[in-house]
SELO-962193 format. One record per residue: residue in three letters; x, y, z of N, C-alpha, C in turn. Coordinates in steps of 0.001 Angstrom, whole numbers, padded with zeros to 6 digits, always signed. Example, Ala and Ser with C-alpha at 12.3 -4.5 7.8 and 13.67 -1.06 7.14 Angstrom:
residues 2
Ala+013190-005690+007800+012300-004500+007800+013200-003300+007800 Ser+012850-002250+007080+013670-001060+007140+012900+000030+007870 
This chain:
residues 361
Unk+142154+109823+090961+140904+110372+090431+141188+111518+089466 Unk+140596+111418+088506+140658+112506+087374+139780+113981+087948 Unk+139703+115262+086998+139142+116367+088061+137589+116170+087973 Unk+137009+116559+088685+135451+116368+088714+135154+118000+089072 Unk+134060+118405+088667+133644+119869+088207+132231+119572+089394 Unk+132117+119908+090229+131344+119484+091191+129802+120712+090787 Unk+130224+121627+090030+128928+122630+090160+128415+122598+088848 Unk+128972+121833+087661+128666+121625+086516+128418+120267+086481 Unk+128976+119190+087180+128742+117989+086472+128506+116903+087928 Unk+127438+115957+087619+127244+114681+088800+128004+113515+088916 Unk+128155+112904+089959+128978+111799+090009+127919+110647+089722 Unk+128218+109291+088805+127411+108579+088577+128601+107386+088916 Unk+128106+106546+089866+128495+104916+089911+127919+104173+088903 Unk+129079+103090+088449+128586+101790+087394+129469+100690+088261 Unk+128047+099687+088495+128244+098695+088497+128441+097382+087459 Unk+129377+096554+087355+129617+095610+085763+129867+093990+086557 Unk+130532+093454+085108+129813+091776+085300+131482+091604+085311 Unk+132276+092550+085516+133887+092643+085370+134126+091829+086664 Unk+135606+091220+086790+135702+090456+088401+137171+090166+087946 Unk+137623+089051+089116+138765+088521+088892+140069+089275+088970 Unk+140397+090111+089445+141265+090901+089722+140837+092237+088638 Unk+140165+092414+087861+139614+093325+086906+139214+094433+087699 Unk+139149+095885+087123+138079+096769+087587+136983+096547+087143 Unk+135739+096878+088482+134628+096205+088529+133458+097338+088444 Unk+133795+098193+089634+133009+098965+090008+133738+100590+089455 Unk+133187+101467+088729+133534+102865+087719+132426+103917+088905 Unk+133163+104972+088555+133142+106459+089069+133313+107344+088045 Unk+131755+107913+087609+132019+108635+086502+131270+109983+086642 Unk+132011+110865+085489+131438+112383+086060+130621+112275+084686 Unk+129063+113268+084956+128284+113507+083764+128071+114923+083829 Unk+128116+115632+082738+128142+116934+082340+126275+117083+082531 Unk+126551+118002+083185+124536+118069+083546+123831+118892+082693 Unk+124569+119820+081800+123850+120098+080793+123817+119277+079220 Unk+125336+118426+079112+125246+118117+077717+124594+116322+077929 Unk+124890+115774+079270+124855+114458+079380+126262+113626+079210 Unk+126927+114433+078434+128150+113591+078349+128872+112979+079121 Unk+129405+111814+079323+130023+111350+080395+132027+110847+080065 Unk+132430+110626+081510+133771+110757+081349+134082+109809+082255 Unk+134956+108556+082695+135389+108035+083801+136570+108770+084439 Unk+136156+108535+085785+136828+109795+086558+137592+108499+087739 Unk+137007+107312+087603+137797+106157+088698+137382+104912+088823 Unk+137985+103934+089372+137664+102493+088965+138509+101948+089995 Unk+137729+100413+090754+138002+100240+091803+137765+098644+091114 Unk+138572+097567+092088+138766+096446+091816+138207+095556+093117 Unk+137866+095826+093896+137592+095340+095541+136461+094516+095318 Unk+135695+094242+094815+134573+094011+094646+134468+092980+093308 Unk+134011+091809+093193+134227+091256+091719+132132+090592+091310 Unk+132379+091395+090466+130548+091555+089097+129635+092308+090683 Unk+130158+093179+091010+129050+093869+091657+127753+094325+090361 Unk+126879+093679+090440+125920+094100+089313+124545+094542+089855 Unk+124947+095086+091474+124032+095892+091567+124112+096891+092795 Unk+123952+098086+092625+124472+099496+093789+123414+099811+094593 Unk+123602+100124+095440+122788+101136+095943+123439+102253+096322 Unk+122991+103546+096935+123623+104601+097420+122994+105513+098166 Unk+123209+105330+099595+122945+106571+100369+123970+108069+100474 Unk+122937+108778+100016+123511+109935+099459+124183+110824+101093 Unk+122905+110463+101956+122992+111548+103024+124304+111180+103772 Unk+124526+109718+104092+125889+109081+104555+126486+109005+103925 Unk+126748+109121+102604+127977+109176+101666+128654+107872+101835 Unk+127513+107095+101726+127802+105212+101410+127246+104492+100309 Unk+128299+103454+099655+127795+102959+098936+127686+101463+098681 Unk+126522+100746+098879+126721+099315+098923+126571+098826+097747 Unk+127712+097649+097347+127145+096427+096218+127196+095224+096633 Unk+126207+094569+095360+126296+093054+095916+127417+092410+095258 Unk+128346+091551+095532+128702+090342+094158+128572+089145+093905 Unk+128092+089345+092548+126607+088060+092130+127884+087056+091719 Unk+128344+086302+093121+128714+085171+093225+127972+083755+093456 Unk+128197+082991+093184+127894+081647+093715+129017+080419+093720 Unk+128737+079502+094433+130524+078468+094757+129684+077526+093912 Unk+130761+076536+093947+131007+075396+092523+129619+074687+092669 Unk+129219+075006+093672+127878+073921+093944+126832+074994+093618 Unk+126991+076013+093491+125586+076856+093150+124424+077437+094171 Unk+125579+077189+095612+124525+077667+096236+124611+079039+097234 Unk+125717+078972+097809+126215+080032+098856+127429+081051+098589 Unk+127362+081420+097487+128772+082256+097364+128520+083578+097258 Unk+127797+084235+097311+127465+085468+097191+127972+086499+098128 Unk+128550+087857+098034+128769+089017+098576+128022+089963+099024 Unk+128416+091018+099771+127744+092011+100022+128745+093146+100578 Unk+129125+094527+100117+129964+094826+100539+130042+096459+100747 Unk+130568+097214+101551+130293+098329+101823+131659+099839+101290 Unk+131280+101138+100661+131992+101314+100778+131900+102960+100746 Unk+132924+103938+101179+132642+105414+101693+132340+106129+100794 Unk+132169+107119+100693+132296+107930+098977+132477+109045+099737 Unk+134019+109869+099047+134248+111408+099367+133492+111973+098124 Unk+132274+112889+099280+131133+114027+098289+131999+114888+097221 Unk+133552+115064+097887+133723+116423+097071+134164+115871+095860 Unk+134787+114969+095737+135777+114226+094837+134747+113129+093655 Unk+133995+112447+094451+133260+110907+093862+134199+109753+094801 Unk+135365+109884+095073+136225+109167+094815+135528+107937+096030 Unk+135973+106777+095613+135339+105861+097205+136777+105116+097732 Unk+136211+104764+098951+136917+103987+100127+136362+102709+100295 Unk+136966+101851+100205+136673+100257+100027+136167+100675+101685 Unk+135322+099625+102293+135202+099317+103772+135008+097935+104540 Unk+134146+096955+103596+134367+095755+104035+133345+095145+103076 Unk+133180+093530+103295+131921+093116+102568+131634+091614+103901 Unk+130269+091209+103543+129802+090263+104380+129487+089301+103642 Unk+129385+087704+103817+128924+086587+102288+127058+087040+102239 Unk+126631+086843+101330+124916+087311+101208+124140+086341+101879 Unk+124830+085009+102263+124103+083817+102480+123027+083526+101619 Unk+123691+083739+100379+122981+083002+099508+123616+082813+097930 Unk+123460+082753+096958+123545+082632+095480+123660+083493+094861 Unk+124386+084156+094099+123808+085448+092824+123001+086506+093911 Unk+123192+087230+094511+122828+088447+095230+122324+089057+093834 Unk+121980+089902+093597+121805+090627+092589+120739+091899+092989 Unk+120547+092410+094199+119851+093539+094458+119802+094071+095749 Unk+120005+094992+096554+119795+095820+097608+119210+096957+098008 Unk+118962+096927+099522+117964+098160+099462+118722+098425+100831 Unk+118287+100369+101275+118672+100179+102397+117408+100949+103075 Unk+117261+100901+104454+116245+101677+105096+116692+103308+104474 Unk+115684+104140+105480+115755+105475+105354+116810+105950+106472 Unk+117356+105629+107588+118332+105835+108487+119048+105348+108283 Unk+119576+103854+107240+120606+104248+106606+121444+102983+107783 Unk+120614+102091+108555+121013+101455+109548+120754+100026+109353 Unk+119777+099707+108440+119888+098262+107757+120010+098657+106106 Unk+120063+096834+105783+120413+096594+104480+119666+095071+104313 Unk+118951+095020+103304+118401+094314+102825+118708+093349+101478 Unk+118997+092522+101368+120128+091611+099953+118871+090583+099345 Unk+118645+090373+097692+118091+089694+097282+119014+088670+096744 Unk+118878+087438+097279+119814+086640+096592+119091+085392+095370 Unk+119150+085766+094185+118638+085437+093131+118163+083907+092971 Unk+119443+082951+092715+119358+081728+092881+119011+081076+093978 Unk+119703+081475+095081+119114+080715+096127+117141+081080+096504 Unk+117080+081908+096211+115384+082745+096106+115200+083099+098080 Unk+115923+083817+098341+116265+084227+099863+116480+085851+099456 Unk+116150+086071+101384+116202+087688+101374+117110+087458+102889 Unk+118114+088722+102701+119516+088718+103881+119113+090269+104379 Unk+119062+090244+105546+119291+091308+106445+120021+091771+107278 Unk+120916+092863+107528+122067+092886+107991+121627+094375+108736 Unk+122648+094866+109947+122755+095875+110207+123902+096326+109829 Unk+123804+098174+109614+125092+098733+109055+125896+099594+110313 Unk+126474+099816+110557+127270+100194+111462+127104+101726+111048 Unk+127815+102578+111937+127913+104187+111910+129279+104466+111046 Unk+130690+103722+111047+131355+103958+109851+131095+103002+108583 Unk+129633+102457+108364+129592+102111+107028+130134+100351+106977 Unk+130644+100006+108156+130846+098370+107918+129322+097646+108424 Unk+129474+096511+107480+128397+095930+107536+128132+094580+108081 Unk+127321+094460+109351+126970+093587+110610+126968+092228+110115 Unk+127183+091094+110814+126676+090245+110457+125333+089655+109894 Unk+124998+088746+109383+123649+088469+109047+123038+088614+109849 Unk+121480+088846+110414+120509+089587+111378+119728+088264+111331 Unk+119235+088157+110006+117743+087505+109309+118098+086853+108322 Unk+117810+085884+107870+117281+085284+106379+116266+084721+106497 Unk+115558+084655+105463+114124+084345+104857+114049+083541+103355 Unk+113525+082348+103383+113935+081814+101900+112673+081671+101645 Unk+112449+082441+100180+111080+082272+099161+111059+080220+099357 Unk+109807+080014+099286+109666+078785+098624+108126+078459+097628 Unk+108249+077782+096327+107192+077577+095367+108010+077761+094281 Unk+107161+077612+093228+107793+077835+091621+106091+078448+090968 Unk+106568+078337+089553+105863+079037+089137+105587+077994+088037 Unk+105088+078606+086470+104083+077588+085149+105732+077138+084422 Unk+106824+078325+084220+107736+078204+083747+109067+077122+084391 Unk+109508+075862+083500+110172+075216+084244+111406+075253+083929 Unk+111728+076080+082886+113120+076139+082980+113709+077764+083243 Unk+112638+078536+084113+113018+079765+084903+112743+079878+085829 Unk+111309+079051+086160+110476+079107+087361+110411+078001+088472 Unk+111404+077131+088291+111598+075853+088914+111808+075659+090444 Unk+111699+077446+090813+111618+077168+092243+111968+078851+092491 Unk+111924+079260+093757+112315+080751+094000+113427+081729+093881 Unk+113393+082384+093088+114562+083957+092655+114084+085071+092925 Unk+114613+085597+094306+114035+086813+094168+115207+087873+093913 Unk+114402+088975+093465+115301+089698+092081+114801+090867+092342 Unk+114235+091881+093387+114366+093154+093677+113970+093617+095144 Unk+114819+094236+095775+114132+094677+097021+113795+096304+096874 Unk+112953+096463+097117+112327+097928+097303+111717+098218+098791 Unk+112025+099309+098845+111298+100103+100032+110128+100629+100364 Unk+109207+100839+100817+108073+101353+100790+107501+102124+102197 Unk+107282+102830+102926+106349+103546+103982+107215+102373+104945 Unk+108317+102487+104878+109067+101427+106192+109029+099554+105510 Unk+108271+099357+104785+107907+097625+104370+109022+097339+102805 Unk+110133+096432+103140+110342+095859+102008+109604+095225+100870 Unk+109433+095354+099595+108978+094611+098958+109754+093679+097801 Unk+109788+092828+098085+110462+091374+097210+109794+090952+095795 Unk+110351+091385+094958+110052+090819+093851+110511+089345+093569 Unk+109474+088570+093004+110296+087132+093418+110020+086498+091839 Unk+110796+086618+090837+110647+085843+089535+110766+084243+089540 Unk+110699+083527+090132+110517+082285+090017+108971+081853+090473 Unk+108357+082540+091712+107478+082329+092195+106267+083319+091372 Unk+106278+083999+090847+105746+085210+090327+104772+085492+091251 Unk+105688+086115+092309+105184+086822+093794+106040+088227+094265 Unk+104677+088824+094937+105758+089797+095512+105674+089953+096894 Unk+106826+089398+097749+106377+089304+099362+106713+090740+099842 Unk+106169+091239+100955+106124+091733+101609+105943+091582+103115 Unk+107820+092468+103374+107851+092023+104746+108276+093423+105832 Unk+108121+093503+106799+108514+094920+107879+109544+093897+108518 Unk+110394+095135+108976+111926+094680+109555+111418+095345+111483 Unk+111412+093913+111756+111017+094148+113401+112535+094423+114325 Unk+112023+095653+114975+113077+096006+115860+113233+096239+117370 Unk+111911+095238+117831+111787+095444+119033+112428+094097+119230 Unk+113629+093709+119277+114543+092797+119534+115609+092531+119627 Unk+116384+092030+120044+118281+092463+120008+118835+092122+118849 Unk+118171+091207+117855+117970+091697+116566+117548+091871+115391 Unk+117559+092914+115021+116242+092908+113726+115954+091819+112969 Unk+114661+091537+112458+114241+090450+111913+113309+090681+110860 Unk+113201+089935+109597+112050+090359+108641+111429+089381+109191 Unk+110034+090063+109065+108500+089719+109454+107486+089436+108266 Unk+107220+088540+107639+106021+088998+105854+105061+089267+107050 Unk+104815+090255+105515+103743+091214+106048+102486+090657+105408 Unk+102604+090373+103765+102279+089570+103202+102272+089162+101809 Unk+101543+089277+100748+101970+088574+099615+101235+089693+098662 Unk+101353+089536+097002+100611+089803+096054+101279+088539+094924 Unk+100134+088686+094105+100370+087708+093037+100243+088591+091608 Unk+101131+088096+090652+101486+088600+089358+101190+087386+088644 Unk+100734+087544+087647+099737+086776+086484+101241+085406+086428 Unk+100574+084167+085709+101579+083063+085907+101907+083393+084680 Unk+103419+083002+084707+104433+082955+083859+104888+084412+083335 Unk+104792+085595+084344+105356+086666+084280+106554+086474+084613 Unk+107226+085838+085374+108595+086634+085768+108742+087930+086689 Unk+108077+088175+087458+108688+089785+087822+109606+089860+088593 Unk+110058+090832+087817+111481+091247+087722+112206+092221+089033 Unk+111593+093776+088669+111871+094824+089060+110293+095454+089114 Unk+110586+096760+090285+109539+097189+090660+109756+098559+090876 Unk+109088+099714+090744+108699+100915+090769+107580+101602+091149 Unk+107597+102469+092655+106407+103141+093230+106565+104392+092582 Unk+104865+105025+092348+104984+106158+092100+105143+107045+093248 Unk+106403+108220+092908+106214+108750+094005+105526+109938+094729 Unk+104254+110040+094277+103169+110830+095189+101944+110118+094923 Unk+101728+108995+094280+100687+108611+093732+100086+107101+094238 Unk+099175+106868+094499+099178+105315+095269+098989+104081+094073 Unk+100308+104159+093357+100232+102880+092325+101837+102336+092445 Unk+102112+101216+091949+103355+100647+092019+103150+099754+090507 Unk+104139+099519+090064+104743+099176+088150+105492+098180+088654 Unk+105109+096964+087890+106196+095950+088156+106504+095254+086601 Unk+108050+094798+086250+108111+094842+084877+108253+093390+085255 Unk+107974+092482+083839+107959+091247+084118+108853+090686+083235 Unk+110069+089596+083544+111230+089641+082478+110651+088657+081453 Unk+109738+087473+081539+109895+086400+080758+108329+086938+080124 Unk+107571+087666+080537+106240+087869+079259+106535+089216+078735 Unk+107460+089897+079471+107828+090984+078417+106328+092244+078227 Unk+105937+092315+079877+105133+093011+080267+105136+094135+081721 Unk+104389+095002+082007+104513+096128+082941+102945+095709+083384 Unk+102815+094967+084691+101558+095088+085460+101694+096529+086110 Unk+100648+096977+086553+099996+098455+087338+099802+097727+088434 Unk+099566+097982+089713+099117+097565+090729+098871+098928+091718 Unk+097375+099103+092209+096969+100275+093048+097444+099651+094388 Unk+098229+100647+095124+098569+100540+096255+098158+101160+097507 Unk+097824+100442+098690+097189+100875+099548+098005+101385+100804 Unk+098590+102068+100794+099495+102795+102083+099777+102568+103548 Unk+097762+102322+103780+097657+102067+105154+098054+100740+105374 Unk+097752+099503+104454+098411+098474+104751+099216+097535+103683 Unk+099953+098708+102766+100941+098100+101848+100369+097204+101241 Unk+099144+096766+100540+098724+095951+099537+098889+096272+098557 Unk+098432+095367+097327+098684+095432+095937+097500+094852+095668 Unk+096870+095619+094600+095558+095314+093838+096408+095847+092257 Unk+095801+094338+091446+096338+094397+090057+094794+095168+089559 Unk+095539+096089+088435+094929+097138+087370+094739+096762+086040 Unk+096101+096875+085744+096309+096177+084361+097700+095634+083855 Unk+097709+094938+083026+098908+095024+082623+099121+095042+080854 Unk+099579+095670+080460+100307+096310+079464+101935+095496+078679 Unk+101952+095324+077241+103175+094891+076949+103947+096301+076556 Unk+105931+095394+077009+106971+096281+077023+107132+095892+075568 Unk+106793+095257+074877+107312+095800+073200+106439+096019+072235 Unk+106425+096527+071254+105951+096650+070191+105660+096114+069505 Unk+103930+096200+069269+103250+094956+068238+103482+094472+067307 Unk+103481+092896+067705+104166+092278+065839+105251+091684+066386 Unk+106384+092217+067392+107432+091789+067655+107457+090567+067635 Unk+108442+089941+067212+107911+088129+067674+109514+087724+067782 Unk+110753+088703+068155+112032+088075+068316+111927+088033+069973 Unk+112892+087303+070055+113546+087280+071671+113803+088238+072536 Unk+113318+088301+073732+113232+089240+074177+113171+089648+075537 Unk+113440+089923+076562+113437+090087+078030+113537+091491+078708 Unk+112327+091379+079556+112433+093009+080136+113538+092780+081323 Unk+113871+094054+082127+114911+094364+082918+114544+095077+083762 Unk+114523+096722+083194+114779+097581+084510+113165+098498+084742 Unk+113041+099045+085198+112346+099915+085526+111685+101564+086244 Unk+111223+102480+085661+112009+103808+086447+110290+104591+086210 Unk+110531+105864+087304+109211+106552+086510+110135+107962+086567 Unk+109938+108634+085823+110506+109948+085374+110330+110843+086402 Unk+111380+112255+087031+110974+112929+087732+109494+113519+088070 Unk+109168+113542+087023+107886+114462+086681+106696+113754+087464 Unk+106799+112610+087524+106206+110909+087755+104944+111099+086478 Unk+104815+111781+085603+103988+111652+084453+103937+110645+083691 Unk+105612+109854+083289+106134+108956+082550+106973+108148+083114 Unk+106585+106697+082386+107038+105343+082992+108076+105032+081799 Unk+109349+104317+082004+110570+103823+081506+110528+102273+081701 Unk+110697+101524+080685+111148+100215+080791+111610+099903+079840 Unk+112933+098710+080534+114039+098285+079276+113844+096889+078673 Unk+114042+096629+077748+113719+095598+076835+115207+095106+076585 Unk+115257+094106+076939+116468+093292+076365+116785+092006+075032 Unk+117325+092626+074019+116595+091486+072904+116142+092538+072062 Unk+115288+093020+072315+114707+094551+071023+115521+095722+071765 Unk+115891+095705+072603+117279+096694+073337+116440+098146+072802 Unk+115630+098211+073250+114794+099859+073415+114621+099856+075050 Unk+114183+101168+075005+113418+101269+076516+111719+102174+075833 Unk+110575+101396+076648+109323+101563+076050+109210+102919+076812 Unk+108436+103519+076674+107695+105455+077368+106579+105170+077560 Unk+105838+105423+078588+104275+104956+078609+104049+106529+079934 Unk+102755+107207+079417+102521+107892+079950+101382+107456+081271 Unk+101535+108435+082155+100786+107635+083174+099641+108068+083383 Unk+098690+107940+083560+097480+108886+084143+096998+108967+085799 Unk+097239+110079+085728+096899+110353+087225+096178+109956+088037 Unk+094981+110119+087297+093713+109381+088201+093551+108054+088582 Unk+093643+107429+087287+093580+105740+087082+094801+104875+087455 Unk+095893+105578+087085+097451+104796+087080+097822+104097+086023 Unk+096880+104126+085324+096823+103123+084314+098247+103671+083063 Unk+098493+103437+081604+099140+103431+081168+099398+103677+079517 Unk+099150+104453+079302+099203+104834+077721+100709+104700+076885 Unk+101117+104303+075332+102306+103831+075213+102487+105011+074678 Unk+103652+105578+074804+104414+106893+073564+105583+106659+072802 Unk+106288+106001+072992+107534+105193+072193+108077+104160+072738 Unk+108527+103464+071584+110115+102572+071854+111094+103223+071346 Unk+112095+103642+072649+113695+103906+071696+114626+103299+071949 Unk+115562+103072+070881+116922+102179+070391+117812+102454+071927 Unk+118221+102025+072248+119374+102593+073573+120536+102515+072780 Unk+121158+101785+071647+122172+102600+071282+123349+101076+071569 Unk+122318+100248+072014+123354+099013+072387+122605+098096+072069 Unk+123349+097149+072900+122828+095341+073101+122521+095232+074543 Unk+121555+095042+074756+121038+094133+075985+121434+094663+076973 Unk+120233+096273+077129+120337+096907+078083+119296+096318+079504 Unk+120340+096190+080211+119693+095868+081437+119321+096500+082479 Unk+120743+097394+082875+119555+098592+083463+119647+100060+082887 Unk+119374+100810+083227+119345+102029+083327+118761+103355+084076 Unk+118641+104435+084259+118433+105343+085137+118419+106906+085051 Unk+117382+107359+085205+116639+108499+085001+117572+109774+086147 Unk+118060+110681+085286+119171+111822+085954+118100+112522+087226 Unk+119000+112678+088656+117675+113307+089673+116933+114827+088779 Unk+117225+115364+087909+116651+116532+087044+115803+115622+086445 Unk+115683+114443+085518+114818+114375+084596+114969+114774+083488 Unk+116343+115125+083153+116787+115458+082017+117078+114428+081298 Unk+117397+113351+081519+118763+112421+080964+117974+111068+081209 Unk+118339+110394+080131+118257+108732+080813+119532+107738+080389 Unk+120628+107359+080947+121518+106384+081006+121090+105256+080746 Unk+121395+104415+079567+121216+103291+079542+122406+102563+078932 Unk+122599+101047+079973+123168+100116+080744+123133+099671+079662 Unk+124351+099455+078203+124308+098205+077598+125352+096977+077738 Unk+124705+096053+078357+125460+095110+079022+126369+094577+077449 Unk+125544+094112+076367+126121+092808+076050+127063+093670+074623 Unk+127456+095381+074757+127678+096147+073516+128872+096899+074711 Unk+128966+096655+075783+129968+097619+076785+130262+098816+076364 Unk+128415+099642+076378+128377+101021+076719+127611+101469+077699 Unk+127876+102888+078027+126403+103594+078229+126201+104864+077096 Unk+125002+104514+077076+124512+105750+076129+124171+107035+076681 Unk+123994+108173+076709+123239+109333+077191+121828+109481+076164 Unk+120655+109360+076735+119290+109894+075598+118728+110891+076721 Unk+118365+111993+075939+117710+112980+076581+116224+112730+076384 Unk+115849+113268+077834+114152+113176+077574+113662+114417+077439 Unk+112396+114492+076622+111655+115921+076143+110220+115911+077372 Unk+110817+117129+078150+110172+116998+079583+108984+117342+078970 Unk+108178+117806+077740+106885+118245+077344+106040+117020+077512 Unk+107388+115907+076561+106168+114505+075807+106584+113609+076638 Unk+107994+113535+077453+108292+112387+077682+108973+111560+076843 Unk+109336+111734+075873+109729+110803+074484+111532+111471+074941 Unk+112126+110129+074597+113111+109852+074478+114711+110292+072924 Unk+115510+110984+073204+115793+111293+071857+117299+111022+072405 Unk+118010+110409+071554+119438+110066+071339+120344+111762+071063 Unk+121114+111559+072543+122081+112579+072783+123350+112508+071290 Unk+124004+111666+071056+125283+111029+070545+126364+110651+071513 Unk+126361+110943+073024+126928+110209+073907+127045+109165+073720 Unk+128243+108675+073890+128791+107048+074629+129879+107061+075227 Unk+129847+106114+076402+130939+105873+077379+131220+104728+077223 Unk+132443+103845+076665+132644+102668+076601+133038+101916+078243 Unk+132475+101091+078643+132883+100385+079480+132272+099214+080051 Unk+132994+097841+080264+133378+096710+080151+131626+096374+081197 Unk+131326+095427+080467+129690+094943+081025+128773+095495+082156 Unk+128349+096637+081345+127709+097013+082846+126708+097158+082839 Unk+126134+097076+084516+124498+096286+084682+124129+097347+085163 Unk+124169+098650+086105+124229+099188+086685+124356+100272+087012 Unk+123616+101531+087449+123462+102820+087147+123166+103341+088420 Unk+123913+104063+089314+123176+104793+090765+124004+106317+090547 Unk+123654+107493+090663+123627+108732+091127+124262+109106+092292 Unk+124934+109683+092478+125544+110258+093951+125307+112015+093948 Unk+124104+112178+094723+123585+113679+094301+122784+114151+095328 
């Protein structure tokens, strides 16, 4: 490990589409006042982890790897690993198969004692328990989406493609079905089990993708990859529903090239909403309104690459990292905490396809 400045600068994980005996998974330090970033370590254990999570309080970090076997159906990973706070540096610990296809997303509870796996292709959700040193249980649960959607050469049957957390209830973003299930992880049993709780529906031939709660506010943002839109949905607490508001496009009028949304974020402040465009490779600014939830636009900016997929808002709110997969950078753009508007640092960190952006802070 290179030196890391622990009172000046944060540790940021990147996850990439790297594998095969390659380094996969990067450990990088970011300067918290300039944004600048530096790789500080790189680990090979893991092959296209292209998506992190990170519990900060256990100083664990899980990825998936978006495998699948020759037949396309069961090859997928899931894998666990330590992180020393003082350093960044991590400790491989183990991985489990996802029981399913292309994993491509995880969540973990708030104790830090399950783990939740979206496995893309197969359109299934994996539940696992995590152990107290960080190895991860056998499968608990699986649950397989079933339906399709208007789209037949995306929607031909179930992908689900984000797990999020909510007041204890997973929520499943499911882009094939253009659904979002919702399920509670039952634990009055020897062993945990997802339960749907129940459903919402996203307009046909959205795609949704990725999802974002506000966090003091009762609304939830879901970006949609194939209409290249951000539904609103008012959320109800007491029993985790979704009522659609509106929905809003992620690009700019007139656009008529190719194009796919990705990630999704709301700014510390929770004033301002972030979404990435892949194809016009901006990320859109949409201010939020408090009362309504609803969504006003304030820019598109350039990220500085190709076919940013994800990216991620610094825990200050200073900074936004963006993921250019198909240009193997990340950029640093600072945000102007007044407007919300986005402005190009001159940062770049070159490194090899990456999907993937988590914080260790």
């Amino acid at each position: 490990m290179q030196q890391y400045e622990k009172q000046s600068s944060r540790i940021v994980y990147v996850g990439t589409y790297n594998g095969g005996g390659n380094d996969s998974l990067y450990a990088l330090s970011m300067n918290k006042s300039t944004g600048e970033l530096s790789a500080i370590g790189a680990y090979a254990e893991v092959e296209m982890p292209s998506f992190l999570t990170v519990d900060t309080e256990r100083s664990r970090l899980f990825a998936v790897s978006e495998l699948q076997d020759e037949a396309g159906k069961e090859g997928g990973e899931v894998a666990s690993y330590a992180v020393e706070a003082e350093t960044g540096a991590l400790r491989y610990i183990g991985k489990q198969p996802s029981f399913g296809a292309s994993p491509c997303h995880l969540v973990t509870d708030r104790e830090g004692k399950r783990l939740v796996v979206a496995n893309y292709t197969s359109g299934s959700v994996s539940l696992y328990s995590i152990a107290e040193d960080g190895n991860i249980g056998p499968l608990a649960d699986r649950k397989r989406h079933e339906g399709h959607s208007v789209r037949s050469d995306r929607q031909e049957a179930a992908h689900a493609h984000c797990t999020v957390l909510k007041d204890s209830r997973i929520y499943v973003v499911d882009l094939g079905t253009d659904k979002i299930m919702i399920y509670n992880i039952q634990e009055n049993a020897e062993n945990p089990a997802l339960v749907l709780h129940g459903e919402a529906q996203v307009h046909a031939g959205a795609g949704p993708r990725h999802m974002a709660f506000h966090p003091d506010l009762p609304y939830a943002y879901v970006i949609n990859e194939l209409d290249s839109t951000i539904t609103v949905f008012a959320y109800g607490q007491e029993d985790g529903t979704l009522r659609e508001i509106e929905t809003v496009s992620a690009l700019p009028e007139g656009f008529a090239g190719e194009s796919y949304c990705a990630d999704i974020h709301i700014g510390v402040s929770g004033d301002y909403l972030y979404g990435s465009n892949r194809g016009h490779d901006s990320i859109v600014v949409y201010h939020i309104d408090r009362t309504s939830g609803k969504l006003a636009l304030i820019q598109h900016e350039p990220t500085g690459g190709a076919w940013p997929r994800n990216f991620a808002v610094t825990p200050d709110g200073k900074f936004v990292l963006a993921a250019n997969q198909n240009s193997d950078s990340i950029v640093t753009l600072a945000v102007n905490e007044t407007t919300g508007r986005l402005e190009p640092t001159g940062h770049e960190l070159r490194i090899p396809k990456p999907v993937c952006i988590q914080f260790f802070e």
